[in-house]
C-alpha positions as CSV (number, residue, x, y, z in Angstrom):
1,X,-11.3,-90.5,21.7
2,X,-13.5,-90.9,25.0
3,X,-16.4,-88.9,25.7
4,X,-17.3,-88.8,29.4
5,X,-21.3,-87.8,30.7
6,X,-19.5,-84.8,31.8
7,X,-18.9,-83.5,28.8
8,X,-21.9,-84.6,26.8
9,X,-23.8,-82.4,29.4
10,X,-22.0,-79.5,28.5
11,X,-22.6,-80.7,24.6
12,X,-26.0,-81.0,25.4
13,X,-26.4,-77.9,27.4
14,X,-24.7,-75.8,25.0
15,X,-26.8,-77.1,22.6
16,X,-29.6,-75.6,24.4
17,X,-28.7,-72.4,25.7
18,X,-26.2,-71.2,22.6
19,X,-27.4,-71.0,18.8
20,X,-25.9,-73.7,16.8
21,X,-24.6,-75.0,20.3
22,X,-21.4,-73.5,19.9
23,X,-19.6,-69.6,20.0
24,X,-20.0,-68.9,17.1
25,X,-16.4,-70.1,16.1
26,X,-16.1,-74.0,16.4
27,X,-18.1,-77.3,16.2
28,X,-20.2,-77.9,19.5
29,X,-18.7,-81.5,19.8
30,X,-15.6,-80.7,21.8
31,X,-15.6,-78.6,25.2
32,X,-11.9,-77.4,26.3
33,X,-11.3,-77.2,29.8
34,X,-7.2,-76.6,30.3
35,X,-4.1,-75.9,28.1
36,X,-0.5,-76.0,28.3
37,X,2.7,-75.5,25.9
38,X,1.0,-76.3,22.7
39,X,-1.4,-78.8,24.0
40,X,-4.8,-79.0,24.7
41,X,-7.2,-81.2,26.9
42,X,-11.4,-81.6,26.5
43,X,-13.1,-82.0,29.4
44,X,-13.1,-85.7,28.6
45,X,-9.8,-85.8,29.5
46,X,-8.4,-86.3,25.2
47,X,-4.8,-84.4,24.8
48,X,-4.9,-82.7,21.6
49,X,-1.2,-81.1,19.9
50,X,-3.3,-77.9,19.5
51,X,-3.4,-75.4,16.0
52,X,-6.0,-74.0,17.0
53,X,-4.0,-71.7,19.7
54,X,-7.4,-69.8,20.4
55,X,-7.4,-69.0,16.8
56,X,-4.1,-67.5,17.1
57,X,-3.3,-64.9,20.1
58,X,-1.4,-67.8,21.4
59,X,2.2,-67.7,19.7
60,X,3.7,-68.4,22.8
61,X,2.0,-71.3,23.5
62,X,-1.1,-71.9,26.2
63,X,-0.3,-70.9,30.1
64,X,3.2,-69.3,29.3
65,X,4.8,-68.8,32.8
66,X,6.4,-65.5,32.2
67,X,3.1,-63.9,30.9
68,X,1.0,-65.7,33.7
69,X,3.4,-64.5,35.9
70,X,2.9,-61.2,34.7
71,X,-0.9,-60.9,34.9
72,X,-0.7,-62.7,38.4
73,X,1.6,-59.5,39.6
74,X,-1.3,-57.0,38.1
75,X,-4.5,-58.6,39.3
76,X,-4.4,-57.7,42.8
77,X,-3.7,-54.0,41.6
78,X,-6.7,-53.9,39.5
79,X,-8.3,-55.2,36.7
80,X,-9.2,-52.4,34.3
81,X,-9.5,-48.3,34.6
82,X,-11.0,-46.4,32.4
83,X,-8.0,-44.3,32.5
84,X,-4.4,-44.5,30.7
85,X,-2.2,-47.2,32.8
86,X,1.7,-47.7,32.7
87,X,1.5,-51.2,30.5
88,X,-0.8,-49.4,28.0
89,X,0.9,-47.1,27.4
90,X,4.8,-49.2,27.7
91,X,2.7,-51.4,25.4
92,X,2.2,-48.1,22.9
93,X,5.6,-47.5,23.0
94,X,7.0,-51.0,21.9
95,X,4.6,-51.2,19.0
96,X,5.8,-47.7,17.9
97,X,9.2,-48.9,18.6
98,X,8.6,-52.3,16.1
99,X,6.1,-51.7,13.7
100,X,7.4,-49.7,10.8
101,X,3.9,-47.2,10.1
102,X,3.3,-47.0,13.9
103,X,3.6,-43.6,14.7
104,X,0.6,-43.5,17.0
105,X,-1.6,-46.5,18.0
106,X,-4.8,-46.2,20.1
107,X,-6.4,-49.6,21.5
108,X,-9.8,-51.1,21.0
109,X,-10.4,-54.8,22.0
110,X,-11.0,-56.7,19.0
111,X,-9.8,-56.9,15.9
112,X,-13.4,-56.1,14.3
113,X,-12.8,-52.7,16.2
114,X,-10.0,-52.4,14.9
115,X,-10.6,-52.9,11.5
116,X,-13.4,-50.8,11.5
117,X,-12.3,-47.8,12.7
118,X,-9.1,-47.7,10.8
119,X,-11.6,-47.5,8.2
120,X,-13.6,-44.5,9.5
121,X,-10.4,-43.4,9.8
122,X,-9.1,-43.5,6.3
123,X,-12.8,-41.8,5.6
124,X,-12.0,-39.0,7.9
125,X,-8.4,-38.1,6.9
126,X,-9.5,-38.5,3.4
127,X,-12.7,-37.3,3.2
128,X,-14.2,-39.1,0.6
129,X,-16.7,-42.4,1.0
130,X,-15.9,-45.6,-0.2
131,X,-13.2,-48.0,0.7
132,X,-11.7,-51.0,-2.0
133,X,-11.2,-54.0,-0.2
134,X,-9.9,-58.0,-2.1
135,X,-12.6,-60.5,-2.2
136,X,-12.1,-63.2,0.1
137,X,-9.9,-61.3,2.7
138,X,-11.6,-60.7,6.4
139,X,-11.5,-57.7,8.8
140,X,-13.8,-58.6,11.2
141,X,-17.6,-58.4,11.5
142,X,-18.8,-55.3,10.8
143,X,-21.0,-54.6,8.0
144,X,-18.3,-52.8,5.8
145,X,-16.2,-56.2,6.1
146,X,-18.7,-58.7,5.2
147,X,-19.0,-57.6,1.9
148,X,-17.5,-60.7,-0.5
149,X,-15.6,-62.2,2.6
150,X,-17.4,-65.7,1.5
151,X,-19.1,-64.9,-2.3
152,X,-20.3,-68.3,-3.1
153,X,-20.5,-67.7,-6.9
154,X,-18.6,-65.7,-9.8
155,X,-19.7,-62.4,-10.0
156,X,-18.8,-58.4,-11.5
157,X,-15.7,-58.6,-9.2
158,X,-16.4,-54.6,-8.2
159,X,-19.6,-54.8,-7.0
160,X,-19.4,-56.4,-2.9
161,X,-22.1,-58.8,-2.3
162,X,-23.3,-59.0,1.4
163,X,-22.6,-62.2,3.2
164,X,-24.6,-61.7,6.4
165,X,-28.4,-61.1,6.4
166,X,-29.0,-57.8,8.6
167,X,-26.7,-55.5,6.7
168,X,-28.5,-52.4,4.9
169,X,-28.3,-52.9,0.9
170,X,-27.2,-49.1,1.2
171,X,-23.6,-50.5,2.6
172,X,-23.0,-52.0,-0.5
173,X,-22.9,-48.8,-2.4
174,X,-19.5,-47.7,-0.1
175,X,-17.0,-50.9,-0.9
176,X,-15.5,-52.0,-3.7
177,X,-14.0,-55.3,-4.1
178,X,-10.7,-56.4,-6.2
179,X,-9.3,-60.0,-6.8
180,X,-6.3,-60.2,-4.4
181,X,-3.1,-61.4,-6.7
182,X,-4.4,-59.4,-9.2
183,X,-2.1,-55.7,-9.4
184,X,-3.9,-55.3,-12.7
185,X,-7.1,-55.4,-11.8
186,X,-6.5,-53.3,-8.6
187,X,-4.9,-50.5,-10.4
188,X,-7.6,-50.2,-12.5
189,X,-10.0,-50.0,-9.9
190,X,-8.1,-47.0,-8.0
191,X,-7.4,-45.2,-10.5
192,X,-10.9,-45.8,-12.3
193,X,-12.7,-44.4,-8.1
194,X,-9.7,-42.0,-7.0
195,X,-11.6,-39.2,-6.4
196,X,-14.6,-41.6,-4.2
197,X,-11.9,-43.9,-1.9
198,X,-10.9,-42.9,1.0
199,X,-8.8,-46.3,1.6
200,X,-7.3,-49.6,0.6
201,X,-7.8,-52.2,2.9
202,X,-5.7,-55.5,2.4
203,X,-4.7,-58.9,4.3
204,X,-0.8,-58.7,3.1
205,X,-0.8,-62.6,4.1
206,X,-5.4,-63.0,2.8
207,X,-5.7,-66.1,4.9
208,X,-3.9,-68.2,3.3
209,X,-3.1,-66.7,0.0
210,X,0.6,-65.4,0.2
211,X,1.2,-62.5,-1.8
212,X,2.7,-62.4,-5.4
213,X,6.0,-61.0,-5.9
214,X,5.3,-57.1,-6.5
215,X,1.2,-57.0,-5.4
216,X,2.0,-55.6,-2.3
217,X,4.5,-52.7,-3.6
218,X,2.4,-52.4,-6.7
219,X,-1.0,-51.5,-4.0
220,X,1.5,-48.9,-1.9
221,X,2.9,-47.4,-4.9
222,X,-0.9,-46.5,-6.9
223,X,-2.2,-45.2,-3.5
224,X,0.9,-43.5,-2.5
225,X,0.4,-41.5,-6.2
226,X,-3.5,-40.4,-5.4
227,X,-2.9,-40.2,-1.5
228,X,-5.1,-42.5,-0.3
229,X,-4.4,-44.5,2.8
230,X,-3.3,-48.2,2.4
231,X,-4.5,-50.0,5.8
232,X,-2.7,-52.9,6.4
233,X,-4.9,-55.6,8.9
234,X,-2.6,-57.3,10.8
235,X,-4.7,-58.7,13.5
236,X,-3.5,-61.6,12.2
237,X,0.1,-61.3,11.0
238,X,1.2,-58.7,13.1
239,X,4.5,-60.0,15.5
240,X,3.7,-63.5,13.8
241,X,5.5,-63.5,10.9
242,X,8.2,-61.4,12.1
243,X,8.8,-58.9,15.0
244,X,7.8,-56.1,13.0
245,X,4.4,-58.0,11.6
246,X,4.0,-58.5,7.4
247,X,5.3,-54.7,6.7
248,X,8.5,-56.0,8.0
249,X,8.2,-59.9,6.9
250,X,7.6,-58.7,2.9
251,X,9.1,-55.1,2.7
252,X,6.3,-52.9,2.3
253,X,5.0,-50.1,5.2
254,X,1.2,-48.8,4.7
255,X,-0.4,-45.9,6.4
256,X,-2.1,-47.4,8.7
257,X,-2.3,-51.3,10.3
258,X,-4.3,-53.1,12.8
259,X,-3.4,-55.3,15.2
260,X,-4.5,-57.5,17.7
261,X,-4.3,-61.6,18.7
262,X,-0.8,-61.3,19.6
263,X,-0.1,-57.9,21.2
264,X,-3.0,-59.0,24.2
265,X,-1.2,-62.2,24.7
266,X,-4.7,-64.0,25.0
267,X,-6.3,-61.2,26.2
268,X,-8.5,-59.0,24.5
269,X,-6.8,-56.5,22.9
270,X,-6.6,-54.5,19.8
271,X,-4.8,-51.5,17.7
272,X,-4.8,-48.9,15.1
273,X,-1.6,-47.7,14.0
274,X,-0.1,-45.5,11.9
275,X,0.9,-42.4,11.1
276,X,0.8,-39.2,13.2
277,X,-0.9,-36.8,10.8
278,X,-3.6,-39.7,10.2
279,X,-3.9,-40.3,13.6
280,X,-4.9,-37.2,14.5
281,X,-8.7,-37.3,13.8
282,X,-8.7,-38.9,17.6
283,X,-7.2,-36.1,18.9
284,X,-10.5,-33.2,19.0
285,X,-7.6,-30.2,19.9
286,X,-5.5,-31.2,16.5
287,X,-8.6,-31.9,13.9
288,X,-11.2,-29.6,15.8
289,X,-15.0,-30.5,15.7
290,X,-15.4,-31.5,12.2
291,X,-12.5,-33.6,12.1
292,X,-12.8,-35.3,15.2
293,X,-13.4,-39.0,15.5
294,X,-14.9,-40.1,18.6
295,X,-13.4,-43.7,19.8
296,X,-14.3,-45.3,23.3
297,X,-14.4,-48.4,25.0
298,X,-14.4,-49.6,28.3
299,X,-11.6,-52.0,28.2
300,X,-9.8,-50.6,25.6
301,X,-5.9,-51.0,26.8
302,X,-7.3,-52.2,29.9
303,X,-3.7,-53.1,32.4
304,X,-4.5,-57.1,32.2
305,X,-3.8,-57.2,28.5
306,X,-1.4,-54.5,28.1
307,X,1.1,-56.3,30.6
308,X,0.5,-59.7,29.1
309,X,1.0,-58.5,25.8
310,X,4.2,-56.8,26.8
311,X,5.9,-59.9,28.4
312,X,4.9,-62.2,25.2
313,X,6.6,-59.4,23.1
314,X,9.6,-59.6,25.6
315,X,9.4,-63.5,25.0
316,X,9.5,-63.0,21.0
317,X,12.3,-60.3,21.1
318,X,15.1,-62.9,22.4
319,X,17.2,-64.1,20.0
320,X,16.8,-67.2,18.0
321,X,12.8,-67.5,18.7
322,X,11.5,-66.7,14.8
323,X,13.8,-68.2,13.7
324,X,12.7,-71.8,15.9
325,X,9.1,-70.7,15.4
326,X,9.8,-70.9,11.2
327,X,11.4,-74.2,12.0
328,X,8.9,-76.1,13.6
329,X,6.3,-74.5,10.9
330,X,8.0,-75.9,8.1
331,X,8.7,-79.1,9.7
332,X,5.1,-79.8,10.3
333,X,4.4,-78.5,7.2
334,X,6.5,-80.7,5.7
335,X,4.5,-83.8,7.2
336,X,1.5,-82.4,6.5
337,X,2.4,-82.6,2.7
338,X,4.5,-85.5,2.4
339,X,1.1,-87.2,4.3
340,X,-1.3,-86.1,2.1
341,X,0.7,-87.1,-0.8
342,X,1.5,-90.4,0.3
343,X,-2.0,-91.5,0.4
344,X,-2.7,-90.4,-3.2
345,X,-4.8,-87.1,-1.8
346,X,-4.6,-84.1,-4.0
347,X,-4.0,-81.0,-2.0
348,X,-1.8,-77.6,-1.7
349,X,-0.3,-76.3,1.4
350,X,-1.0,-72.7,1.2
351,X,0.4,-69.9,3.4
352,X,3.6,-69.7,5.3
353,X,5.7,-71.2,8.0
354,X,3.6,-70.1,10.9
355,X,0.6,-70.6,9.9
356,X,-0.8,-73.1,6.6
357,X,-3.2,-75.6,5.6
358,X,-4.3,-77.3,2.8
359,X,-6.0,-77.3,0.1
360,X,-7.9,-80.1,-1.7
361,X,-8.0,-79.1,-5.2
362,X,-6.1,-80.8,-8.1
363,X,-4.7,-77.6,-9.0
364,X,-0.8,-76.7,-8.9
365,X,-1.3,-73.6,-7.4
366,X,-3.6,-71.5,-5.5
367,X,-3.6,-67.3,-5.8
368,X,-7.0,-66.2,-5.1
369,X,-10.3,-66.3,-3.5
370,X,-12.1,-68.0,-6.9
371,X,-9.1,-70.5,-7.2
372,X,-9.2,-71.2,-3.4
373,X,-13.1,-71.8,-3.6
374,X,-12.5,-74.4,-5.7
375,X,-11.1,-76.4,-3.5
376,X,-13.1,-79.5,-1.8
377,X,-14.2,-78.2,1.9
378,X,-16.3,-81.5,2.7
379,X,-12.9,-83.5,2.1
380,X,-11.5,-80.8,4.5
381,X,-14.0,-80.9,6.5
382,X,-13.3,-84.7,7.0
383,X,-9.6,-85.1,7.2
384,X,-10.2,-82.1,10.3
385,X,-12.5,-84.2,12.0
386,X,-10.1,-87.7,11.4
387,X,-7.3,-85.6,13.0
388,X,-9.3,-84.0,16.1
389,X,-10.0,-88.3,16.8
390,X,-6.0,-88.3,16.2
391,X,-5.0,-86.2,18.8
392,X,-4.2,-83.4,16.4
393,X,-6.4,-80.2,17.0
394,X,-7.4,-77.9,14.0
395,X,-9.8,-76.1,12.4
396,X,-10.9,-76.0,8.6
397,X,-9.0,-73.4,7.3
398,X,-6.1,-72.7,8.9
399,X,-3.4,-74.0,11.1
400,X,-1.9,-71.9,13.4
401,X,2.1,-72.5,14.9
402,X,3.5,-71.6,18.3
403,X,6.6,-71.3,19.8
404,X,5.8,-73.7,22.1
405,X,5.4,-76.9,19.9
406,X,8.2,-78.8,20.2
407,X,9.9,-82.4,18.9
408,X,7.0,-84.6,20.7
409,X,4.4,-82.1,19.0
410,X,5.9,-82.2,16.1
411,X,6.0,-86.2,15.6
412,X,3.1,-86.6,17.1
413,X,1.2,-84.3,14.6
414,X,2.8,-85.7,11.7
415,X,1.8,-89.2,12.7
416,X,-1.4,-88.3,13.1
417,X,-1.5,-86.5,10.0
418,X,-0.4,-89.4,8.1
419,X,-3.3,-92.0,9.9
420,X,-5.6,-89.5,9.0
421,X,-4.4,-89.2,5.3
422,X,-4.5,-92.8,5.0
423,X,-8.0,-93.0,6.3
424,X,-9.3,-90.6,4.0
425,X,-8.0,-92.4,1.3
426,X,-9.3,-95.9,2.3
427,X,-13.1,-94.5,2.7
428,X,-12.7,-92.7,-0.5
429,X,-11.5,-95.6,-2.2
430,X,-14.5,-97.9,-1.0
């Protein structure tokens, strides 16, 4: 891969101006200037099959015309209002339409918004304080949702452990944490607090980590008994897995959901959903004073996203696209295992067809957080960074499909794969 002074200045400036030279989200070495179909170019001018996809509110591929088109109509009638605006509320409408809990959805702009306040939510329905969440799953940034996203070490599973410096010790005192996979364990814990949670919070896809035949009904049939909310975040899975998000993909509806990524169609947008009754803590004339939970922001179902979410759900409602998105995820799946496995390199693809990566562990499954910690992140971290100088674009934990990767992408990736693979194996050997 070349690297052009152009683009070593904007290394080198970012390295100055941002801490850790980078967003926040990526390694500093690479600088992105265009994207098209399910390709990217650096501003070197390197072409990259891309799984990044923006970390995911891509499905449809960088640049689709039909959204551009879209966003291109609404620009010169304004950018953002304050105000309700015909896609926002269209866009309300077609989630209530797919998504099985979705009787009522309000928009934020990300998905820790999101996540957070259907958690203040649960709270205020409720009424009670604490909220059980699995170790290892991720709902943003907030200070409720870094508790034992990333516990480094075996611990009392129950007790949270903050992974951020800056949040208040007090915080830890309102989660509690449960081993995902583990029904058991979870049951214990809800019945054990029933009186103290005001919600379950739960990846139904926890990264990677698929979920075990029966965990998912098991965790909407204990909280359906004692009433308490069972939030489904979909920021990620939602309209990925299926049309209707994970509630539709493995059978099981919650109270509530999140959603985000896709339904902005790489804009920034974000939702709550759920039921009516729930809902209504946003609504001051339903819940009155005391009930009332106060949620604003300024570009929250602004018309820019609405609309170009809208035309990438148009795009994923015509026949015949899931079912080519699945294909392509399995095929380059597929690759991805049958490389790693060729050169001798110990490793389990983890999650499903539209989004995966693997593991390095010698293990012949993987089911939690603990099992998945395991698993060697410097080789990872290697075979990601022998890829990027491939041509093939990912990050370290997860690979993300579109709709747009097609035959060339697919070959391409695999080959790539496979020269990586090898590589590793070769400097491992010596």
């Amino acid at each position: 891969m070349k690297i052009t002074d152009e683009e070593q200045r904007l290394v080198e400036t970012a390295r100055r101006v941002l801490p850790a030279g980078n967003f926040g989200n990526m390694t500093s070495e690479i600088v992105i200037r265009e994207g098209r179909g399910g390709r990217v170019r650096d501003v070197s001018g390197n072409e990259y099959v891309d799984f990044i996809l923006g970390s995911g509110p891509m499905l449809l591929g960088h640049a689709h015309p039909e959204v551009n088109a879209a966003v291109a109509g609404q620009l010169g009638r304004g950018t953002t209002f304050f105000a309700n605006n015909e896609h926002g509320i269209e866009l309300a409408a077609e989630i209530v339409e797919a998504v099985a809990c979705a009787e009522q959805v309000r928009f934020a702009c990300t998905g820790t918004e999101a996540d957070a306040m259907a958690m203040r939510l649960a709270r205020a329905w409720r009424k009670r304080p604490r909220i059980l969440k699995f170790e290892g799953g991720y709902h943003g940034m907030s200070d409720y949702a870094l508790m034992s996203l990333w516990p480094a070490r075996a611990g009392n599973s129950a007790q949270p452990v903050a992974d951020s410096a800056g949040i208040p010790e007090s915080v830890r005192g309102e989660m509690l944490v449960a081993p995902f996979n583990d029904l058991a364990a979870a049951r214990e814990l809800i019945h054990a607090h029933r009186d103290e949670l005001a919600g379950v919070i739960v990846e139904p896809l926890q990264r990677l980590l698929t979920p075990q035949p029966g965990f998912l009904q098991g965790l909407r049939d204990i909280t359906a008994e004692y009433a308490i909310p069972l939030i489904f975040d979909e920021v990620v899975t939602g309209f990925r897995l299926a049309y209707g998000g994970a509630q539709a993909y493995y059978g099981v509806v919650p109270d509530i959901c999140t959603l985000g990524k896709v339904i902005g169609g790489g804009y920034p947008l974000s939702a709550i959903a759920g039921r009516a009754e729930i809902m209504a803590h946003f609504d001051r004339a339903k819940v009155g004073a005391e009930g009332f939970m106060p949620q604003i922001g300024t570009l929250s179902g602004n018309p820019i996203a609405a609309i170009a979410g809208l035309a990438t759900l148009r795009v994923l409602k015509r026949p015949g696209t899931y079912e080519k998105l699945h294909a392509t995820g399995n095929a380059i799946r597929a690759g991805l295992a049958r490389s790693l496995s060729d050169a001798g390199i110990a490793a389990v693809i983890k999650g499903e067809a539209v989004m995966f990566d693997a593991l390095f562990t010698a293990r012949a499954s993987v089911e939690n957080y603990r099992e998945a910690l395991e698993a060697d992140a410097t080789l990872a971290r290697r075979f990601t960074a022998l890829a990027r100088e491939r041509g093939v674009l990912k990050s370290e934990g997860k690979m993300y499909i579109s709709a747009a990767h097609d035959e060339r992408d697919v070959r391409d990736a695999v080959a790539g794969f496979a020269d990586a693979a090898a590589t590793l194996a070769g400097e491992r050997a010596s």
